[in-house]
Structure formats: C-alpha cells, structure tokens
Residue frames as a rotation matrix with the C-alpha (Angstrom) as fourth column:
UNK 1
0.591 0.807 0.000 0.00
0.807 -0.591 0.000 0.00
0.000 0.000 -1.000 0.00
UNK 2
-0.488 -0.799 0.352 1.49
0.809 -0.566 -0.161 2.97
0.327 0.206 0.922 -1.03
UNK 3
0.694 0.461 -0.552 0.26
0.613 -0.781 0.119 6.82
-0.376 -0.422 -0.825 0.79
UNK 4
-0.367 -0.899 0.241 0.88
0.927 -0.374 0.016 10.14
0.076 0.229 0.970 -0.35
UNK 5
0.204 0.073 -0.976 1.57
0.579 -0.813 0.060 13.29
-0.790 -0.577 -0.208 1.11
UNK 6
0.288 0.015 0.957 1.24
0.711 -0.673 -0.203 16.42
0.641 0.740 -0.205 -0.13
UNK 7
0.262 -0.165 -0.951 2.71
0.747 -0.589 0.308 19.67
-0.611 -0.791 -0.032 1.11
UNK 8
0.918 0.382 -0.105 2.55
0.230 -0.730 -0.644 23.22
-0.322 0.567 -0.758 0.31
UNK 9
0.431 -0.668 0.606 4.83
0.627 -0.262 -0.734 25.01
0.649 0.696 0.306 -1.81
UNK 10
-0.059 -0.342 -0.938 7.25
0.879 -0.463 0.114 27.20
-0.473 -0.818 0.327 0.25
UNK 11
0.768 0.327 -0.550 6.98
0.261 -0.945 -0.196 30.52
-0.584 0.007 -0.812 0.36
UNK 12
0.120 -0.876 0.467 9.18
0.983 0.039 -0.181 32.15
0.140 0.481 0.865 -2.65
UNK 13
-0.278 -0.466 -0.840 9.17
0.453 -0.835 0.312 35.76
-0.847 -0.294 0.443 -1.36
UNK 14
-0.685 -0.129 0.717 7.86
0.709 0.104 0.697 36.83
-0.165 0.986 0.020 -4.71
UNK 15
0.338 0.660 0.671 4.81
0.599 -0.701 0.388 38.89
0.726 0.271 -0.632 -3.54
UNK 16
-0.267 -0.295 0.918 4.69
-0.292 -0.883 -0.368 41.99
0.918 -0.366 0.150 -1.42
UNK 17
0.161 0.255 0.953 3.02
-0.981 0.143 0.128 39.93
-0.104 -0.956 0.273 1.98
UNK 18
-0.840 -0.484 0.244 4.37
-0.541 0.711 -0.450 37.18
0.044 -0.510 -0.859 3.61
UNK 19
-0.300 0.707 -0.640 1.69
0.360 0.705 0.611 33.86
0.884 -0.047 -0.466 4.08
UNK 20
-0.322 0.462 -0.826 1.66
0.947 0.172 -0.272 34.77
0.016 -0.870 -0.493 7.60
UNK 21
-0.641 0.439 -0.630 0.29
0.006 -0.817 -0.577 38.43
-0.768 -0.373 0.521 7.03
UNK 22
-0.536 0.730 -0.425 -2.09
-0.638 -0.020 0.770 37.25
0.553 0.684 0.476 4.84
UNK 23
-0.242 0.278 -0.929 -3.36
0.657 0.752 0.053 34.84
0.713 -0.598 -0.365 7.69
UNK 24
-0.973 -0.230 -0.008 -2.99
0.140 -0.563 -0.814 38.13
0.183 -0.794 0.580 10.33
UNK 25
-0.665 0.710 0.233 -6.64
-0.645 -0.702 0.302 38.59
0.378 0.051 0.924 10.23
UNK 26
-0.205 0.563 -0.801 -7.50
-0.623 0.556 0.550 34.95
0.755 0.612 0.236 11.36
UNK 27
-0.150 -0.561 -0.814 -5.40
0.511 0.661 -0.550 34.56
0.846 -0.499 0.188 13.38
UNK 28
-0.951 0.064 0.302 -6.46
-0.258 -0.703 -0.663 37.88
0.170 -0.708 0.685 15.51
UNK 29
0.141 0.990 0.009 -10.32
-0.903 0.125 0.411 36.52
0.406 -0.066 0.912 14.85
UNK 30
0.068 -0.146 -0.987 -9.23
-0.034 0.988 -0.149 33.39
0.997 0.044 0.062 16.73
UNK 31
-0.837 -0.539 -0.097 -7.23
0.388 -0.458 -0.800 35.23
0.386 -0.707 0.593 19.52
UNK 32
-0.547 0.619 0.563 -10.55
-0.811 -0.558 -0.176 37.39
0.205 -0.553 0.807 20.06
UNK 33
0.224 0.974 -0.029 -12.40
-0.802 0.201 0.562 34.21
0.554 -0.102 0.826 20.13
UNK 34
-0.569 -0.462 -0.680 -10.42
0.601 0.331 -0.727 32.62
0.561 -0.823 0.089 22.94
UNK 35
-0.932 -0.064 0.358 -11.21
-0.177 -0.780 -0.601 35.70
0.317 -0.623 0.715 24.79
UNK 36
-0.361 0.774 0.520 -14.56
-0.848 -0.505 0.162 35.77
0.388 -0.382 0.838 24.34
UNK 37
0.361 0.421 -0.832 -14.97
0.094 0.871 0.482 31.77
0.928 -0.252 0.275 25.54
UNK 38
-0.827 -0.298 -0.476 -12.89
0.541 -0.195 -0.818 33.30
0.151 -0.934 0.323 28.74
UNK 39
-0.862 0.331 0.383 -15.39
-0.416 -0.894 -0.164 35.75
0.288 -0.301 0.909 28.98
UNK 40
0.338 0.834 -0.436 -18.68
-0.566 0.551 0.613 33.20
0.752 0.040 0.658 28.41
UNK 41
-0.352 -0.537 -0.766 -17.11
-0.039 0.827 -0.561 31.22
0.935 -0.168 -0.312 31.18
UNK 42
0.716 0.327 0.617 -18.89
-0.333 -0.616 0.713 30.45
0.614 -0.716 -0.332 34.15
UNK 43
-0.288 -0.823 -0.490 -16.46
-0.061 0.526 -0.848 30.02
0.956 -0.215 -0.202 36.85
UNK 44
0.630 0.479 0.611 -17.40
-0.746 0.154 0.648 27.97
0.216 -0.864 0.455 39.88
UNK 45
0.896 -0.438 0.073 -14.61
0.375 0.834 0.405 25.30
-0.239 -0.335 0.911 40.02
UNK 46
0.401 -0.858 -0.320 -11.08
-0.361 -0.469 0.806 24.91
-0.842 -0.207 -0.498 39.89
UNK 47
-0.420 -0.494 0.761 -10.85
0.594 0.484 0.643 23.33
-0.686 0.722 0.090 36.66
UNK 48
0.636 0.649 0.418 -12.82
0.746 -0.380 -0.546 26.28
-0.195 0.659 -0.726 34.99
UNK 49
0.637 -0.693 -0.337 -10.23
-0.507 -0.706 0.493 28.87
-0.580 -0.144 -0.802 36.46
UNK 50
-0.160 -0.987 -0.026 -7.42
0.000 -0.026 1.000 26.79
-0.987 0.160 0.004 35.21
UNK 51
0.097 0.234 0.967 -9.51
0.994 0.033 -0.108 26.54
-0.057 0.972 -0.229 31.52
UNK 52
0.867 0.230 0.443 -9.69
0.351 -0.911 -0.214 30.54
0.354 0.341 -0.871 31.55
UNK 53
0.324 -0.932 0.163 -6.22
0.003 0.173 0.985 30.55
-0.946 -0.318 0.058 32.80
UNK 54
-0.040 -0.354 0.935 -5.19
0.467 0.820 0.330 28.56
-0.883 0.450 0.132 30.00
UNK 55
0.238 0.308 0.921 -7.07
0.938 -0.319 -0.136 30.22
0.252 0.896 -0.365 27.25
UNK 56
0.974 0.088 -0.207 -6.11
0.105 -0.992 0.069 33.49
-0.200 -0.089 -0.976 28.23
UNK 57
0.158 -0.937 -0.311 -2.38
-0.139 -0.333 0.933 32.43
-0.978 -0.104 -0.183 28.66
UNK 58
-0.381 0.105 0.919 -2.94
0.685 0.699 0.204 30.93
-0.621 0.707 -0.338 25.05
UNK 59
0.830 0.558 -0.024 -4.28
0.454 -0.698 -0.554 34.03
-0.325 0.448 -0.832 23.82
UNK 60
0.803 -0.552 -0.225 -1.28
-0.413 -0.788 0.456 36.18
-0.429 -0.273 -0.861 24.72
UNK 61
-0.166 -0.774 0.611 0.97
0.054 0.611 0.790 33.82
-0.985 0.164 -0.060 23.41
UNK 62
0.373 0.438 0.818 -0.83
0.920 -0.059 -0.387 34.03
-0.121 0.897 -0.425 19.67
UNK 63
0.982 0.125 -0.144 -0.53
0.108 -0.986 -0.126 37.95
-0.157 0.108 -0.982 20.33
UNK 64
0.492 -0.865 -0.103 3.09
-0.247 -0.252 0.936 37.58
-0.835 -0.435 -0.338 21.23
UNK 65
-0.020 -0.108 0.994 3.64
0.622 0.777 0.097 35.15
-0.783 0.620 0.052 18.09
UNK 66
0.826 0.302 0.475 1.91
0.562 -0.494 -0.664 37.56
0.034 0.815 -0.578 15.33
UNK 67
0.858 -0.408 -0.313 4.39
-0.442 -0.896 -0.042 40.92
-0.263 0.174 -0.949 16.87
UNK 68
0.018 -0.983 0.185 7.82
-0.407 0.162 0.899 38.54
-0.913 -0.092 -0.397 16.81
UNK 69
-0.074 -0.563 0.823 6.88
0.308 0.772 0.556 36.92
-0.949 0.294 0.116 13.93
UNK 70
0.140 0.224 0.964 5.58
0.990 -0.019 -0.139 39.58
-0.013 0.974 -0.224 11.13
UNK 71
-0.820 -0.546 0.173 6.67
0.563 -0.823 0.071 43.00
0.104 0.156 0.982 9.75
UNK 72
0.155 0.705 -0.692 4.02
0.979 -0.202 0.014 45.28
-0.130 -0.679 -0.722 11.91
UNK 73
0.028 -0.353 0.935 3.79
0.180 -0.919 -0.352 49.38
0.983 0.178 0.038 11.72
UNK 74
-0.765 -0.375 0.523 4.44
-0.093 -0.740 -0.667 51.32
0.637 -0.559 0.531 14.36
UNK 75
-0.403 0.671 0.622 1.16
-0.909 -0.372 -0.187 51.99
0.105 -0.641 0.760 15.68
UNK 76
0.458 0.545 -0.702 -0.20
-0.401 0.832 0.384 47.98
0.793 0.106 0.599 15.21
UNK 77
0.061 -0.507 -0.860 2.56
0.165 0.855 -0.492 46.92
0.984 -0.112 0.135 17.10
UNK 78
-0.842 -0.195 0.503 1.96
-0.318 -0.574 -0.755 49.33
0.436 -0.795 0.421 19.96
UNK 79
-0.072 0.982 0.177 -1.70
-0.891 -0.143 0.431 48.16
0.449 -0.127 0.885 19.95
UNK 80
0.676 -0.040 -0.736 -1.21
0.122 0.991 0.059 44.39
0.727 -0.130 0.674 20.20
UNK 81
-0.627 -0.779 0.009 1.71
0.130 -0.116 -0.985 45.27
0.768 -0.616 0.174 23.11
UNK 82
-0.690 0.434 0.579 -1.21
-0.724 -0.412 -0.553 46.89
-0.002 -0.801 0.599 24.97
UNK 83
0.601 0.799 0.037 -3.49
-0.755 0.552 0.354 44.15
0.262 -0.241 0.934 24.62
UNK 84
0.235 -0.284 -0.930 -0.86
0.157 0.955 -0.252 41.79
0.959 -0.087 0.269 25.49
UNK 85
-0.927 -0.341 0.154 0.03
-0.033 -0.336 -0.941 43.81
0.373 -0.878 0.301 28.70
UNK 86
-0.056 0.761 0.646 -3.98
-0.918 0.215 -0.333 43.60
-0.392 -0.612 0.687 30.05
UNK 87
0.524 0.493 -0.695 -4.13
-0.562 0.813 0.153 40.51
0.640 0.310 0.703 28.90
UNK 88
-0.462 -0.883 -0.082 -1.25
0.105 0.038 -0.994 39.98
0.881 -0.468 0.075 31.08
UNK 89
-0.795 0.046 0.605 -2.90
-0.470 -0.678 -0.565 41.83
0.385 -0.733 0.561 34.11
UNK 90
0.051 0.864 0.500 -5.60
-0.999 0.047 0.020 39.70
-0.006 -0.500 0.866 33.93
UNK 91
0.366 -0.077 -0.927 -4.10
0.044 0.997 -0.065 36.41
0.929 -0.017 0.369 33.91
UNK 92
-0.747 -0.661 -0.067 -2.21
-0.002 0.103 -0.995 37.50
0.665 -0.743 -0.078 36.85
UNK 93
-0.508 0.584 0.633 -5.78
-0.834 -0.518 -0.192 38.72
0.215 -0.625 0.750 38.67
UNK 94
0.546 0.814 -0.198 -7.42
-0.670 0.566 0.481 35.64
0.504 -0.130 0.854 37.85
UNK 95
-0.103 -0.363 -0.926 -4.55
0.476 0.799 -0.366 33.38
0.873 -0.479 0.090 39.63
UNK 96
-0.941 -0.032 0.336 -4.85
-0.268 -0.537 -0.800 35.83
0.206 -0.843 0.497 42.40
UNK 97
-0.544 0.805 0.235 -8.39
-0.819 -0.571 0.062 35.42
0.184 -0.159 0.970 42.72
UNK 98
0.545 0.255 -0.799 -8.22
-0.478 0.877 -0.047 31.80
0.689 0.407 0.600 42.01
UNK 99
-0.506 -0.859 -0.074 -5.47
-0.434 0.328 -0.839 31.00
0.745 -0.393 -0.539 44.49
UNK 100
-0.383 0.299 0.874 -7.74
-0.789 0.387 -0.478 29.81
-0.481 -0.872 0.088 47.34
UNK 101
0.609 0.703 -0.366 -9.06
-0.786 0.475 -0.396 27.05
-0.105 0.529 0.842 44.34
UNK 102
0.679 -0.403 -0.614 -5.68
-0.318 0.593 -0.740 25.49
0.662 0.698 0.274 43.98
C-alpha cells in the first residue's frame, strides 16, 4: 500500500506579503475568540479557572507570536503590546483570585 503526502509550496518571497500576514486577520479573529470563551465562562470550580487561565495564557501567546513573527507598523505593534500587557494583568488577577481554588 502505497500513501501520499502532499505539502505546500514554500513561500518564494515573490509577492509583497508574507503567508503569515495574509493569515494576520485569522489569526487575531481566533485570539478574540479565545477571549470571548474566557469571557462566556462560568467560573465555579477549579478546573474552569485553570480553563480561563489557560485560554487566556494561550491568547497572549498568539498575540506575542503575530508581533515577533511579522513585519508590523508602528502603531499595530503598539496596539497588540497593549493588549498583550492587560491581557497579562488579567491572567495575573485571575490566579490571584483563584489561588484559594488550587
């Protein structure tokens, strides 16, 4: 039995935007929808905190991903910084707030 794989062409640098900023828009509509399943969360246990944990630290980590890994202006990259810095603040609140769960 014989299987075959297929895989994309690499990138040849040929147009004016990288694959991954042509993705940048999916990948933020992903990122907000983490958020908003942190937000729809109800939390009453300690496995909910560590799920909205999670998906938050998982957010920020996407955010971090997008500024190190594509050619950003000025002002984008200041924006995404500030949403990674409250996004920050509020992972730290919820382990604070959570700390008597774990």
């Amino acid at each position: 039995m014989s299987s075959v794989l297929q895989f994309q062409r690499p990138y040849q640098g040929k147009s004016e935007t990288s694959p991954s900023c042509q993705r940048l828009p999916d990948i933020l509509a992903n990122v907000a929808a983490l958020l908003s399943q942190v937000q729809a969360l109800d939390i009453q246990a300690t496995d909910d905190a560590r799920q909205a944990i999670f998906l938050l630290e998982l957010a920020n980590v996407c955010i971090r991903l997008i500024i190190g890994q594509t050619n950003l202006n000025e002002a984008t990259r200041a924006t995404l910084l500030a949403q990674s810095a409250t996004i920050d603040m509020r992972i730290e609140t919820a382990r604070r707030e959570a700390a008597h769960l774990f």
